[in-house]
N, C-alpha and C positions, 0 to 999 in steps of 0.2 A: 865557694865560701858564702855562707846565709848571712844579711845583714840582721842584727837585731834591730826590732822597728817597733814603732808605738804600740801598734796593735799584736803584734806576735811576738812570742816569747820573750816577754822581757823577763828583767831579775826585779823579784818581789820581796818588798821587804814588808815584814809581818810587825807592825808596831804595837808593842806591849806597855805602849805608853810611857815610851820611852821621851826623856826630854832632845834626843837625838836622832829620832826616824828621819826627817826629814835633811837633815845634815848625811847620815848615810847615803840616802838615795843620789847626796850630791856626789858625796866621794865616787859612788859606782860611776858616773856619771864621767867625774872626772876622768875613768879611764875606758872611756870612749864604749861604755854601754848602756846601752835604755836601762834605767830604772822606775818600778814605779812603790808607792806605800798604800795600803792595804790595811785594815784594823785587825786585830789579832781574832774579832769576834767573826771574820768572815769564814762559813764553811770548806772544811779542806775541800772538797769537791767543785765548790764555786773558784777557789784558790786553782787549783789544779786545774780548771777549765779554761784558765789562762795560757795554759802551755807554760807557764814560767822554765827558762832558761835555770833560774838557777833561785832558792830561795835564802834570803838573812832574816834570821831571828832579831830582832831588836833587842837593847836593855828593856827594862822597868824598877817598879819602884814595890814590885811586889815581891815576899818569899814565896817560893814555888808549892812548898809546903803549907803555905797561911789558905785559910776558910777562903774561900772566895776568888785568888787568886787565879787571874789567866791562864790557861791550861794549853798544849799542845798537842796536838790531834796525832797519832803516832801514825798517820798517814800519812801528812805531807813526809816524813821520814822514809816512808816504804812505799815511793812511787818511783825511784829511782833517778828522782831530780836531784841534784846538789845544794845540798844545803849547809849553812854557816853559820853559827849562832853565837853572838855578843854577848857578854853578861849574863841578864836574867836570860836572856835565849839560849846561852849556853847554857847556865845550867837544867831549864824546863826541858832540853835536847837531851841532858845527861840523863834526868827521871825517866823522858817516856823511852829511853834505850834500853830502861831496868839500870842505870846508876844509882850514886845515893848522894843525895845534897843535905848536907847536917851544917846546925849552926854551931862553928867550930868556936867561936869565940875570939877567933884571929882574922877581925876587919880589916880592909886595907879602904881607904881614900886619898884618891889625888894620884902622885909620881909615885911610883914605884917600881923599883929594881926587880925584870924578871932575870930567868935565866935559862937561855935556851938548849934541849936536851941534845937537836940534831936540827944544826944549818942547811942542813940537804933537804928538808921535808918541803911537803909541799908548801905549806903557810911561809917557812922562815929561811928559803932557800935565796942564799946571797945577802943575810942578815947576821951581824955579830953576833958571840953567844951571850951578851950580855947587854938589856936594853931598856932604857925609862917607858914605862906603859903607865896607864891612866886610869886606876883602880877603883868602882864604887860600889862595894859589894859588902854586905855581912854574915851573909849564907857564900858556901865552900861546895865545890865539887868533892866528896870524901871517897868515892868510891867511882872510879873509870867503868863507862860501860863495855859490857863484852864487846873486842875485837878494834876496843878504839890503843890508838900508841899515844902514852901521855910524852907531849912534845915541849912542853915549858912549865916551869913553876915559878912562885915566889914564896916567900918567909911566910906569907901569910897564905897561900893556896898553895900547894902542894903539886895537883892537879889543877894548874894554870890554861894549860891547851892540850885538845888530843886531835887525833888526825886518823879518819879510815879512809885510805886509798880505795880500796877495793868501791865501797856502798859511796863512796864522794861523801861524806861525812864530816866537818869540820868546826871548832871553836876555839873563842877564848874567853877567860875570865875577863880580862879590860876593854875596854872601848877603843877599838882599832883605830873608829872613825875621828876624834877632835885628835886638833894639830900639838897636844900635850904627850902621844903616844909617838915616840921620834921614830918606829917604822914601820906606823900604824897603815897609811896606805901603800905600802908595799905589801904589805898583809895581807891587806883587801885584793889586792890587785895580784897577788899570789893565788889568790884563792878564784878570783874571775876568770884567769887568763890560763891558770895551769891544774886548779881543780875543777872548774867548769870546763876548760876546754872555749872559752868565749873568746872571737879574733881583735875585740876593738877597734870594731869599724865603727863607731856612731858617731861621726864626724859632722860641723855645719852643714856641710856640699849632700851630705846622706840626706841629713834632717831635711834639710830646701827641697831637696828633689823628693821624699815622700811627703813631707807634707802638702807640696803641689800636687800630688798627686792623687791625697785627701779631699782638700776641696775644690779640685776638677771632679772628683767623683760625689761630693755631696751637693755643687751647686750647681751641676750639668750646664745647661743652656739657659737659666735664669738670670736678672738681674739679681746684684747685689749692690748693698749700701755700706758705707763703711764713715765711722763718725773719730773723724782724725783730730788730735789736739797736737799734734807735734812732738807729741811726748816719742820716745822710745816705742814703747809697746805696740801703741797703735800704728808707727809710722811703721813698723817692720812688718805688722797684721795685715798692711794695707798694702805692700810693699809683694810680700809673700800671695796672696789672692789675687794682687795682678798678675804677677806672673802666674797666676795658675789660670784666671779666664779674661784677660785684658779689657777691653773695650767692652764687656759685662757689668765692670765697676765703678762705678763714682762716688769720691769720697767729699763728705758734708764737713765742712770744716764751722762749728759751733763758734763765733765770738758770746761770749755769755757773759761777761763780764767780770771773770772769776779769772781771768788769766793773767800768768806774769807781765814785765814789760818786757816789748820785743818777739812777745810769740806768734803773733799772730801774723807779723813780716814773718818769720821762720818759715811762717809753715806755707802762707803762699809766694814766696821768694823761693828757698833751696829745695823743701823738699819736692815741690810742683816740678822745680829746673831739675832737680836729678833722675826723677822717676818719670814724669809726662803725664802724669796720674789726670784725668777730668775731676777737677777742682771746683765744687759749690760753696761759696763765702756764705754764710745766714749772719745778718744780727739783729742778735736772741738778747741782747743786752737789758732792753726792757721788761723781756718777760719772765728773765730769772729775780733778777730784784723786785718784781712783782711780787712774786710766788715765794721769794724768801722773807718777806717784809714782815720782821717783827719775832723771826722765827730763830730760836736761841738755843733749842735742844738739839744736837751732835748727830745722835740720827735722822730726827726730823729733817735737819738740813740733807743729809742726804741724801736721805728717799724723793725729796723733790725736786734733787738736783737729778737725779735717776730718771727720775718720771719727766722730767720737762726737756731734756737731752732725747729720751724717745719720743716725745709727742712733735720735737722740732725736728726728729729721722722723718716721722710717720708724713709732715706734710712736706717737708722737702722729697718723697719717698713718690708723692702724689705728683710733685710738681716735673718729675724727672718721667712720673710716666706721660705724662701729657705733653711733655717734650720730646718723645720717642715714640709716641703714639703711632701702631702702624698698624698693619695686618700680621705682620710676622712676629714684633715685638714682643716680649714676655715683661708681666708688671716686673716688680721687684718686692722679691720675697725672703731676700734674706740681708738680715742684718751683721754686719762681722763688729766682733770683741776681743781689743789687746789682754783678755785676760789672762793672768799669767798662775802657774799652780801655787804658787804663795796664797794668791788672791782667793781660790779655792778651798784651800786648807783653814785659811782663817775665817771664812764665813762657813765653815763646819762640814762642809763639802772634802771626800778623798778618803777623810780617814774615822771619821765618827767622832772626831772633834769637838770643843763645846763652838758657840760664835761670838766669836771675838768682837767681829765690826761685821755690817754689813759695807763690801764695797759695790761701789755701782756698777761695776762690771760682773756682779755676781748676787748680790742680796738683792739690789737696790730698785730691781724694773717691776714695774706693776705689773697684774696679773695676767690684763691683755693685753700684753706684745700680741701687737700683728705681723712682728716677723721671727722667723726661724734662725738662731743663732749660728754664726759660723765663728768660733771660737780656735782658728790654727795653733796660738801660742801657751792652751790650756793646761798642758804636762811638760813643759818648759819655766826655769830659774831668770833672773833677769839677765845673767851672765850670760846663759846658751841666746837669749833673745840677742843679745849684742852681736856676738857671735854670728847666725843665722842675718841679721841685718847688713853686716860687711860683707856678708857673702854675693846677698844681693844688693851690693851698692848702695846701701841706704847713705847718705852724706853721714861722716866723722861725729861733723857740729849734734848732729840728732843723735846719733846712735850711742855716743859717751855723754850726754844731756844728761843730768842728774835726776833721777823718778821722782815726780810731781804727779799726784792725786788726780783723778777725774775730776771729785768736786771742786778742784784748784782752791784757791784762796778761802772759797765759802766756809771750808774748815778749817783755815788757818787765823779762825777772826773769830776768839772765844766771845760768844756772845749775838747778838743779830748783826747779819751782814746789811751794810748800808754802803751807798757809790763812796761816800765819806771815807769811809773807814776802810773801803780797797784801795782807794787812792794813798791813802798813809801806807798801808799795809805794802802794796806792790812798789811804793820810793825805796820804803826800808829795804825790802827782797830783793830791791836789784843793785842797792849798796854793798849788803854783803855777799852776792855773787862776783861782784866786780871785786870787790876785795880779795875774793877766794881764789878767783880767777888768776888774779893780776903776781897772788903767792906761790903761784904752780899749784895749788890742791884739790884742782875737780876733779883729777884721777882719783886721789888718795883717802877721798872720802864719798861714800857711800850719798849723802844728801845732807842740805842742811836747811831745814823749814825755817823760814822765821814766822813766828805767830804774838799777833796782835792781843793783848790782854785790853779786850773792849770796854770789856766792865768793869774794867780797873781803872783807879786814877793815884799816881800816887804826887807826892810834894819835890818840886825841883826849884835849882835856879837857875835862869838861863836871862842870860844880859842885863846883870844887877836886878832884878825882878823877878817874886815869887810864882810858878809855875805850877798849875795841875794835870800835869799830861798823864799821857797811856806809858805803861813798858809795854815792849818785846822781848821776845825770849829768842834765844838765837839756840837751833836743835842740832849742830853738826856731829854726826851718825856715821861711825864703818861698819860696813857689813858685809854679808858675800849675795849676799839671796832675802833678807829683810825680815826673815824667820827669824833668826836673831839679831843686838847689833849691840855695840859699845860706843859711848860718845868718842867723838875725835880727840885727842888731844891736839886741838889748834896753835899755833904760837901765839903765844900773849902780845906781841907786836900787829899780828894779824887781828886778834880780839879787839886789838885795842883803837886801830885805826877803822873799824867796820863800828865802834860805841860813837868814836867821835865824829865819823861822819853821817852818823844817823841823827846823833842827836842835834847836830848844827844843822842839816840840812831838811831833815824830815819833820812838819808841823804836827806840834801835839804827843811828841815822843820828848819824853825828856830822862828814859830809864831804861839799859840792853842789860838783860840778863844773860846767864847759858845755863843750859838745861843738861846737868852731869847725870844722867839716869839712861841706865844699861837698857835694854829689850832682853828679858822680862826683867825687872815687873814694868815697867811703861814702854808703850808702844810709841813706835817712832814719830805720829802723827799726834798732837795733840787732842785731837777729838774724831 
């Protein structure tokens, strides 16, 4: 049995700009196969030079027939890969097959009742004949291409799903992938496992053992650096590279002044006690608030929280050679990055995306790096990073940590960061963790920033006397992967004791907001 692996055959999903590609790749994912996304403008020939195991077509938001519209290459169809097509991919599948997509006048959006022709087929085998799917289409498949069997309809598509055994040929009209379609991943996973023929091995234990296996082959006999905040990402990155070149590694653990309270015991207490890792403390305290001083634009701040994070690798980099200084010794050439493929996608990297944000583990480094990136967690969700982290024993306390920023605080303090106004900032943030904590709900929610409105003041009373203090805004976010998310619905008992113990106990806060705004249109981060 072949494992599917990062680099060999994976399943390619072709986004046609879709609000969904990136949701797909998770679904595939979910049933233990590599996935990766692709822009729809990338040549079939470059596509196919991938080996893909198996291709999906995405939605979009195009008619297949309109000027301009995304087109598909009747190649990837006649290379004798497996392919599956959603949506607009279904229907661009039906065109270049010689179908006919007309706009019949009979749209469907949202739930919709399909009904399935034959429960044995490949897609809908051990599926009721009658099922809520997820419908957003205004163009119709009106005409089945030769040799495909139309396997499902609804009122309003006729020609819902067809299926050719023979060529591995597969679609549907709705979007298999969101949890609105009730047996939408069994679809998917009908179509992985019994029209591709893929075994489902892409397991943690797989993923640890070839990605050690990656960078023992990319970092050979070199030193590396690896710059740990205790967060997830990086402790699993750092985590993962030792075990792939041990006593190769030493991890710079940055105080910068930007971190929660408690992190900085975190990371040189349990994670040091669990792993054994060579541990370098820096504090860099004074020379980020240097370098941010006075500095109030969103990116600005990050680019030199970016740049000053590598300049304090670059001489701890220097100091660890002169500490190892030999004959035999090799400097240290390469730098490793928790970056995670979210962090990719949104700085416009993966898929031909616009850039959303530059993060510093991907926009944010100046142009000389003097080291060579060893990025293990870069086609990995934050979920598989967890995952992969149990494997190798990363301690609990870290590895279910709620995701906190590179630039930590510096971007959760709208306006110029001052020692001032992290010290407000970081009482407030460990009041409503402890809150959050203390109600059971650091599993159940995805993260929740709180952010300091600097340049704000508004009018309070606090102990019979008028008050001009700061609000904060309290961002509690579910999600699965950060591509998208919905605020939490917290209980108003929890809300309510995280208001009053901020505002009795924290100076200069006399106002807790909450921030009810989905991903999109606002990003999970303030700034």
């Amino acid at each position: 049995m072949t494992h599917s692996t990062l680099q060999e055959r994976p399943v390619v999903v072709v986004d046609f700009g879709a609000q969904y590609a990136q949701l797909i790749a998770r679904r595939v994912r979910e049933a233990k196969v590599f996935s990766e996304v692709v822009p729809h403008t990338m040549p079939a020939a470059e596509l196919l030079a991938k080996h893909p195991a198996a291709i999906i077509l995405s939605g979009g938001p195009s008619s297949v027939y309109a000027a301009g519209a995304p087109s598909l290459d009747p190649a990837l169809l006649e290379a004798g890969v497996p392919v599956f097509g959603m949506c607009y991919g279904f229907q661009a599948m039906a065109a270049a097959l010689g179908g006919e997509v007309a706009q019949t006048g009979l749209s469907e959006f949202g739930a919709t009742e399909a009904t399935i022709a034959d429960t044995t087929s490949t897609l809908f085998d051990g599926q009721p004949a009658a099922q809520s799917v997820w419908m957003s289409h205004g163009d119709s498949v009106s005409v089945a291409p030769a040799g495909m069997r139309v396997t499902a309809s609804t009122a309003g598509a006729p020609i819902a799903a067809f299926e050719d055994d023979e060529r591995r040929l597969y679609g549907v009209q709705w979007h298999p992938e969101v949890l609105h379609s009730d047996h939408g991943q069994q679809v998917l996973e009908n179509f992985l496992h019994r029209g591709a023929g893929l075994p489902g091995d892409w397991t943690p234990a797989h993923v640890v053992e070839e990605l050690v296996a990656q960078v023992r082959e990319q970092v050979g006999d070199k030193r590396v650096i690896c710059g740990l905040s205790g967060g997830v990402d990086s402790s699993v990155a750092a985590a993962l590279v030792q075990r792939a070149v041990g006593e190769q590694l030493t991890c710079v653990f940055v105080d910068h002044g930007l971190l929660r309270a408690g992190e900085a015991e975190q990371v040189e207490e349990d994670f040091v006690a669990a792993t054994g890792v060579d541990l370098v403390v820096v504090d860099a305290r004074d020379q980020f608030l240097d370098a941010l001083a006075g500095v109030s634009d969103p990116e600005d701040k990050r680019k030199i929280i970016g740049r000053e994070f590598i300049r304090v690798f670059e001489q701890a980099a220097r100091d660890i050679v002169g500490a190892h200084a030999g004959a035999d010794d090799h400097p240290v050439e390469f730098l490793v990055q928790g970056t995670l493929y979210p962090d990719v996608v949104e700085s416009g990297g993966g898929t031909g995306t616009a850039n959303i944000k530059s993060h510093h583990n991907v926009g944010g480094l100046p142009d000389d790096l003097q080291f060579t990136l060893v990025e293990p967690l870069r086609l990995l969700f934050k979920d598989e990073v967890r995952q992969v982290g149990l494997e190798l024993g990363v301690p609990e306390a870290i590895v279910w940590r709620q995701p906190f920023p590179g630039p930590g605080l510096g971007i959760r303090i709208v306006g110029a960061v001052t020692r001032e106004r992290l010290d407000i900032l970081r009482a407030a943030d460990a009041i409503a963790r402890a809150e959050l904590s203390a109600a059971g709900l650091d599993r159940s929610i995805w993260q929740c920033p709180v952010v300091l409105l600097a340049d704000v003041r508004s009018v309070g009373v606090q102990g019979d006397g008028r008050t001009y203090g700061h609000p904060v805004v309290l961002r509690p976010v579910s999600s699965e992967d950060a591509m998208t998310a919905d605020w939490s619905r917290v209980p108003y008992d929890v809300l309510a004791a995280i208001s009053t113990r901020i505002t009795n106990e924290v100076r200069d806060i006399n106002r807790v907001v909450l921030d009810v705004t989905s991903k999109p249109p606002g990003t999970i981060e303030w700034e």
